[in-house]
C-alpha positions in Angstrom: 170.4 65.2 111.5 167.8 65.2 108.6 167.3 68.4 106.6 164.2 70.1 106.3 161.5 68.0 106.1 160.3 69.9 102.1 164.0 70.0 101.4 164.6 69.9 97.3 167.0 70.6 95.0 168.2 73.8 96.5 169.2 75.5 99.2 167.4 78.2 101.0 168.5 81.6 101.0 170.1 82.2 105.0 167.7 85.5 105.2 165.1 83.4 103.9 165.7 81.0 105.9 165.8 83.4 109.2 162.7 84.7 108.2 160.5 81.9 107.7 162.0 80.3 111.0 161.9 82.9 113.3 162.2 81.7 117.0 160.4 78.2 115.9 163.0 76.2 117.3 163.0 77.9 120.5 159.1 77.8 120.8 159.1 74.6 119.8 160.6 73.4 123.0 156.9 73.6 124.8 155.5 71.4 121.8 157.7 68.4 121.9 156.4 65.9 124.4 152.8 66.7 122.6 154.4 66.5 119.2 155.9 62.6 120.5 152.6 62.0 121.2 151.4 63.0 117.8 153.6 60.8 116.1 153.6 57.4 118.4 149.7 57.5 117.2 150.8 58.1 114.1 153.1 55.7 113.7 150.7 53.3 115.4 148.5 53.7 113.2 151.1 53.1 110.2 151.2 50.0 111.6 148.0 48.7 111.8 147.3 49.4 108.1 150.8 48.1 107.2 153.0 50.7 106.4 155.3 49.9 108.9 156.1 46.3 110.0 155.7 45.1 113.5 159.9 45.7 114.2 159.6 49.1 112.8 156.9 50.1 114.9 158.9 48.4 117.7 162.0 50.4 116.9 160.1 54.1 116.4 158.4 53.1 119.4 161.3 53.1 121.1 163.2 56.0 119.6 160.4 58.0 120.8 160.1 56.7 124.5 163.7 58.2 124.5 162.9 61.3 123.0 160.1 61.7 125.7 163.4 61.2 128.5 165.5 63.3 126.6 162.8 66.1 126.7 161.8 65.1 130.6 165.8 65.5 131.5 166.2 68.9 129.7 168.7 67.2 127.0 166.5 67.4 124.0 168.0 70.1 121.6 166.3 71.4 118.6 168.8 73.9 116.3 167.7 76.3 114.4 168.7 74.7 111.3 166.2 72.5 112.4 163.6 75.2 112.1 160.5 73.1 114.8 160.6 70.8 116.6 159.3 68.3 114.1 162.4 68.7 112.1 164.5 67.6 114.7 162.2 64.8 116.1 162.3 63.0 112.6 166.3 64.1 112.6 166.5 62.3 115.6 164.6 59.0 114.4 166.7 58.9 111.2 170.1 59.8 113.4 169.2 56.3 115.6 167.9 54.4 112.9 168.5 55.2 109.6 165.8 54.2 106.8 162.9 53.8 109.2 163.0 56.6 111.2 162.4 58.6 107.4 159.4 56.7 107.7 157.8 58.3 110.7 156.4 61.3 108.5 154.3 58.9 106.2 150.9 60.5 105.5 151.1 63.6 107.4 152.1 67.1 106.3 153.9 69.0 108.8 150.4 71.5 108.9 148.8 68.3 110.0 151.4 67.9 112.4 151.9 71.1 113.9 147.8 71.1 114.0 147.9 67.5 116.2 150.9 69.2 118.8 148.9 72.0 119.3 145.7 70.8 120.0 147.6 68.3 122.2 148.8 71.4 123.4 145.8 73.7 124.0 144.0 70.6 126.3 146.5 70.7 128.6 147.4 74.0 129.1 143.5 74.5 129.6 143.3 71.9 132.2 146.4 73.5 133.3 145.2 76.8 134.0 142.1 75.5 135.2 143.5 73.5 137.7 145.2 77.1 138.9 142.1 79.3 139.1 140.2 76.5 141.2 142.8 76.9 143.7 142.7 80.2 143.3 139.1 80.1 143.6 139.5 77.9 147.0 141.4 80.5 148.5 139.1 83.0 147.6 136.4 80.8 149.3 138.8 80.5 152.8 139.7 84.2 153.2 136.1 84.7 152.8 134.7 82.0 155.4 137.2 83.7 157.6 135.5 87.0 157.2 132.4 86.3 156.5 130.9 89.0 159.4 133.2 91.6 158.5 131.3 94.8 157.5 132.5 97.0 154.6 131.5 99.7 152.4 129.4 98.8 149.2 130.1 101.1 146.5 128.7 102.6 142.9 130.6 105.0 140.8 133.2 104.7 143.3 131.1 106.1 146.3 129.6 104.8 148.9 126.3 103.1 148.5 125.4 100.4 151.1 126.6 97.7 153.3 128.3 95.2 152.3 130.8 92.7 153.3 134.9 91.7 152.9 133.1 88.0 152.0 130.6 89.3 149.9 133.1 91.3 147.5 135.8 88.8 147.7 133.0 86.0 146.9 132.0 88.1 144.1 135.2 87.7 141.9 135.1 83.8 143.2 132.2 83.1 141.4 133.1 85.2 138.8 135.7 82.6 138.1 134.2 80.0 138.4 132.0 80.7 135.2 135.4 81.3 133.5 136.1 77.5 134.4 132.7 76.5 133.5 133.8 78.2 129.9 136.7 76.1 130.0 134.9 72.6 130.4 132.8 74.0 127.4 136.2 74.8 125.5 138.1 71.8 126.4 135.0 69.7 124.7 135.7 72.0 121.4 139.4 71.1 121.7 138.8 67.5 122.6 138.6 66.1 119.0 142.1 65.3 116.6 143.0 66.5 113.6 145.1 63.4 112.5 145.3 62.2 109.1 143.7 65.6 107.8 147.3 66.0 105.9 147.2 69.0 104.2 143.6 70.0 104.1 142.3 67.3 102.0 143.6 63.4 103.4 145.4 61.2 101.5 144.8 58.2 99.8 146.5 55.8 102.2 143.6 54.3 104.2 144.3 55.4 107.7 142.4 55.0 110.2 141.7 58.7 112.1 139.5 57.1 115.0 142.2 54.6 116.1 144.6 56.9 116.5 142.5 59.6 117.9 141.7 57.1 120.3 145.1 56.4 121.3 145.6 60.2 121.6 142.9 60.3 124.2 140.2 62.3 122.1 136.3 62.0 122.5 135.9 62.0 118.8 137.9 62.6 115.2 137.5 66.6 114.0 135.2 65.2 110.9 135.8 67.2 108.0 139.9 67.2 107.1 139.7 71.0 105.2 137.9 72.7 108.5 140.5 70.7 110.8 142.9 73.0 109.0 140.5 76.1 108.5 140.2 75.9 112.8 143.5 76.5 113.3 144.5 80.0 114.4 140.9 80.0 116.1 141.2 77.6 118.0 144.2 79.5 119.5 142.0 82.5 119.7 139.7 80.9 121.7 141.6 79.5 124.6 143.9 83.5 124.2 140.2 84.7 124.7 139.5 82.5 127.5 142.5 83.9 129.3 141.9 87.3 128.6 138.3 86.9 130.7 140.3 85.6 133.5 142.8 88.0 133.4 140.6 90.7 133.3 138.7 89.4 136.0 142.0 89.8 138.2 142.5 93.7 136.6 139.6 94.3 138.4 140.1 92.8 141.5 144.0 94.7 141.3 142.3 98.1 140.9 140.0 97.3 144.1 142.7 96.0 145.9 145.3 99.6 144.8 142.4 101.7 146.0 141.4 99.9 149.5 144.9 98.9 150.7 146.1 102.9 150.9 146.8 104.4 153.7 143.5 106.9 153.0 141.4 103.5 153.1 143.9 100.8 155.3 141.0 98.2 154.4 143.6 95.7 153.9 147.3 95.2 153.5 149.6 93.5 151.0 151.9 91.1 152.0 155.2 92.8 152.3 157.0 90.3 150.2 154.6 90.8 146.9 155.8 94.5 147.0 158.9 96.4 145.7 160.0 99.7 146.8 161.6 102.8 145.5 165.0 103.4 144.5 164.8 106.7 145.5 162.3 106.8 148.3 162.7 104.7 151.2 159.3 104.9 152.7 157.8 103.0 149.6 156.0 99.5 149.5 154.3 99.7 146.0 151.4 97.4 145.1 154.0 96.6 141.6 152.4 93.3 141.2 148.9 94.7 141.0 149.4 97.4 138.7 151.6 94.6 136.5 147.8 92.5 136.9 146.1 95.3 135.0 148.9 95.7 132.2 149.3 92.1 132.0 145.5 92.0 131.0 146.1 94.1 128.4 149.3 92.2 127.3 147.0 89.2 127.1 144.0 90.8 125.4 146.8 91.6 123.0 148.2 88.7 122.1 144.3 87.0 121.1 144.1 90.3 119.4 147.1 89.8 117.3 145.9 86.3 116.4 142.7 87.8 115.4 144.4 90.1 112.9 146.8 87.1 111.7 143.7 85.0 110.4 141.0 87.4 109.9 141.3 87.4 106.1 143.0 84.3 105.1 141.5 82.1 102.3 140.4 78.0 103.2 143.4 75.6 103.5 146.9 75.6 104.9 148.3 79.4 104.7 152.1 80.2 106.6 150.5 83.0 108.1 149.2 79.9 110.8 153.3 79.6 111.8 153.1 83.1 113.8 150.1 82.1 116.1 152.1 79.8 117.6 153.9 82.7 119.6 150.9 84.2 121.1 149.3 81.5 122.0 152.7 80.1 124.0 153.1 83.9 125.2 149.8 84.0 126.8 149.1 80.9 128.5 152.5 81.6 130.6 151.5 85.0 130.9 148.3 83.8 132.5 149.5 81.4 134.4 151.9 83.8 136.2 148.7 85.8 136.8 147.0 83.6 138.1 149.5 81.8 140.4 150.4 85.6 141.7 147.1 86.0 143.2 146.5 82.7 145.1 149.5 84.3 147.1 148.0 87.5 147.4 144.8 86.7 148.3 146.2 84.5 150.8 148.7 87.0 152.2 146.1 89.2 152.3 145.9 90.6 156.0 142.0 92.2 156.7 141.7 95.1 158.9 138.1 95.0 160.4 138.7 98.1 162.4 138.9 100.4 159.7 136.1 98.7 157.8 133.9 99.1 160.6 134.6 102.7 161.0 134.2 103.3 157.3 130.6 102.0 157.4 129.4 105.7 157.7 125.6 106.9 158.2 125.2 107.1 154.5 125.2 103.7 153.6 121.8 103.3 155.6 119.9 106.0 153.7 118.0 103.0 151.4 117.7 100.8 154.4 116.0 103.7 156.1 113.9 103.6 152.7 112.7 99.8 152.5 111.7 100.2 156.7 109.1 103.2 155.3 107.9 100.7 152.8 107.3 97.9 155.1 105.3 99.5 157.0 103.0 100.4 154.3 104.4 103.7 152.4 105.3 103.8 148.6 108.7 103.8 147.5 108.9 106.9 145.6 107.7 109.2 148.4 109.6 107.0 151.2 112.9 107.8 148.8 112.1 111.4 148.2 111.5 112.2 152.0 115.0 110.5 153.2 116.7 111.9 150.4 115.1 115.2 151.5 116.4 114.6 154.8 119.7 112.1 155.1 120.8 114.2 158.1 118.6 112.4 159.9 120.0 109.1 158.9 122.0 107.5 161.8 124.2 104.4 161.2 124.0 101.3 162.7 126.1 98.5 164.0 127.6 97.4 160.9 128.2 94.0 161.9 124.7 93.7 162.8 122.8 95.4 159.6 124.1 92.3 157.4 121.9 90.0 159.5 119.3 92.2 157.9 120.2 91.2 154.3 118.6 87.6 154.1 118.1 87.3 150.2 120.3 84.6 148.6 123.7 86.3 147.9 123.4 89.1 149.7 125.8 89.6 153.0 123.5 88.1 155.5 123.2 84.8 153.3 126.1 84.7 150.9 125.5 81.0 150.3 129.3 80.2 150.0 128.0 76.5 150.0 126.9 76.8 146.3 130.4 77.8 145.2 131.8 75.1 147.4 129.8 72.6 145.8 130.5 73.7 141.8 134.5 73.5 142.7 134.1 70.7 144.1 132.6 69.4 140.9 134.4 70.9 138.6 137.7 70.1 140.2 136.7 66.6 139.9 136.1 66.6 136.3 139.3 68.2 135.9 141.2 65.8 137.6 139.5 63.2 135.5 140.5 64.8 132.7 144.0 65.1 133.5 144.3 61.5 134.7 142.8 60.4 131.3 145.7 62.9 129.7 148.3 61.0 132.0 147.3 57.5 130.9 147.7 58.6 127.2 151.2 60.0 127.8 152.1 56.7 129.9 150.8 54.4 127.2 152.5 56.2 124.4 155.5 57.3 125.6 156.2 56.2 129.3 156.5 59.3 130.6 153.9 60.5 133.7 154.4 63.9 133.9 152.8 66.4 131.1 155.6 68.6 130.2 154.5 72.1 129.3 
């Protein structure tokens, strides 16, 4: 294998050498098939300004199509010697073929490097988690068209206010993701540009050619300006740890609604036995575990952009190591939110509705402003129409509460929820997604013969 890829005239000190390396190597292992795709541009482009001949871009070419297998199959090892995966991708090249595959790292510095695998990275883990939440947000949209006219209990500050429905809650945290994804077509057009040929924060005189490979990497455009491509990184990372941490707590929210109206006091709906865990000491308990795990889970996330935040808050223009211990967060947090995410499209759609008890919890109450807008429609002011009912809410009655959403005909509200607009944006925006990742697929075909994105 190669040594380090700054390796001089010395050797490093083994605590040293622990604490600069960390757990690289073994975070590393999610980076690889988008590091391969760094360097086949890379060397590409090497070739078509001459660095490399036509039989060396043959032979890399070919060292890294089996690198791409070796990583597909599971075989692909990186030591800790090694310290990332970059290391032991050029180890690998130089293994196979000697003098050329020390060629491979012509023109980059490993910042630029790392930099490329990440933003590789960071598209399609957003597409990724994207892809999860819209069929999340499709289930959402099904166990809401199936109880579309089932009454429940609005409520502010925790009490009861006025009528709603199961669809119009549930809808409500549907379209609240779907602005999340909305964010992340936004994002993904941030992270769609390459770093290549940036080096370390200032180029390099060998004439490369940043568009051609960026093109061959399947980005819309070259990041411009080499020092910022650099200064970005760490934020970029924040961004998309941000972007999860909306989404995640989204689903805190809906996990604290979802503890309070499946207990037995409320029995609006039940969990499906097999996403709960019980006691080890009492044998009556079916605990809601996953849900409270959703709220802390949110707060693990939230973390993790927060410890990014701190890493980079104060660090001066250019390349700085402090970048190396981003790279944990940001791998921490997108599987933390995709285990999230994928939870809840099974418990939404294990989710069993029990209309009974909603009906029967749609007490007088919730009525008392309805009783309110009546006065006013027939031609008294609000202020006295809401001081004479709330004078006198013994006299309000409730109604059918199946009926009384008919009532509610605005746009959004129970009676005319207008699940069709949602429908339509998913529809959309799943399309443009799989665009996107069919675009991503092509890149990794063409590049490395592999069809599957390896995260």
């Amino acid at each position: 294998m190669a040594t380090k890829l700054w390796q001089k005239n010395y050797t490093l000190d083994l605590l040293m050498e622990r604490f600069t390396v960390r757990n690289d190597y073994v975070l590393d292992m999610d980076l690889v098939l988008s590091d391969l795709v760094g360097s086949a541009a890379h060397m590409r482009g090497l070739g078509k300004i001459g660095i490399l001949s036509d039989e060396e871009v043959r032979i890399l070419d070919e060292g890294l199509r089996k690198l791409a297998l070796k990583r597909k199959e599971g075989t692909f090892l990186i030591k800790p010697s090694d310290e990332d995966c970059h290391t032991a991708i050029e180890g690998y090249l130089t293994e196979l073929y000697g003098d050329v595959g020390k060629k491979i790292h012509t023109g980059r510095s490993r910042n630029d490097q790392v930099q490329t695998a990440i933003r590789i990275f960071l598209r399609q883990a957003l597409l990724r988690l994207s892809g999860s939440v819209c069929s999340l947000i499709s289930s959402m949209i099904g166990f809401s068209e199936k109880n579309v006219s089932v009454p429940m209990p609005g409520r502010t500050h925790m009490q009861k206010a006025m009528p709603s429905s199961v669809a119009l809650w549930m809808m409500s945290y549907a379209e609240e993701l779907m602005d999340e994804v909305a964010m992340a077509e936004g994002l993904y057009d941030i992270f769609d540009q390459s770093p290549l040929g940036s080096a370390a924060s200032y180029g390099t005189t060998l004439p490369i050619d940043r568009e051609y490979t960026s093109g061959l990497m399947g980005f819309s455009k070259v990041q411009n300006n080499v020092l910022y491509a650099n200064n970005c990184r760490g934020k970029y990372e924040l961004f998309f740890l941000d972007w999860c941490s909306y989404i995640a707590l989204t689903l805190s929210k809906l996990s604290q609604d979802l503890m309070l109206f499946t207990l037995p006091e409320f029995s609006y709906f039940s969990l499906p036995a097999e996403l709960c865990t019980g006691s080890s000491i009492m044998p009556q308990k079916k605990n809601p575990d996953g849900l409270e795990l959703a709220r802390s889970r949110a707060s693990l996330i939230t973390s993790l952009a927060d410890r990014v935040r701190g890493i980079i808050k104060s660090l001066p223009s250019g390349y700085n190591r402090d970048f190396q211990d981003t790279k944990e967060p940001l791998i921490e947090g997108f599987k933390a939110a995709e285990e999230l995410i994928l939870i809840f499209i099974r418990m939404v759609e294990g989710l069993e509705v029990h209309a009974g008890a909603l009906e029967k919890a749609c007490t007088s109450e919730l009525y008392a402003t309805d009783r309110v807008m009546e006065k006013v429609l027939a031609g008294g002011n609000f202020r006295d129409s809401y001081r004479q009912i709330g004078l006198n809410l013994e006299s309000v009655e409730a109604e059918d509460p199946v009926a009384s959403l008919s009532k509610r005909t605005s746009t959004g509200t129970a009676g005319n929820l207008r699940m069709d607009i949602a429908e339509k944006a998913l529809e959309d925006s799943c399309r443009r997604l799989e665009e996107r990742h069919d675009g991503l697929k092509k890149v990794y075909m063409s590049l490395l013969g592999v069809d599957e994105v390896i995260l």
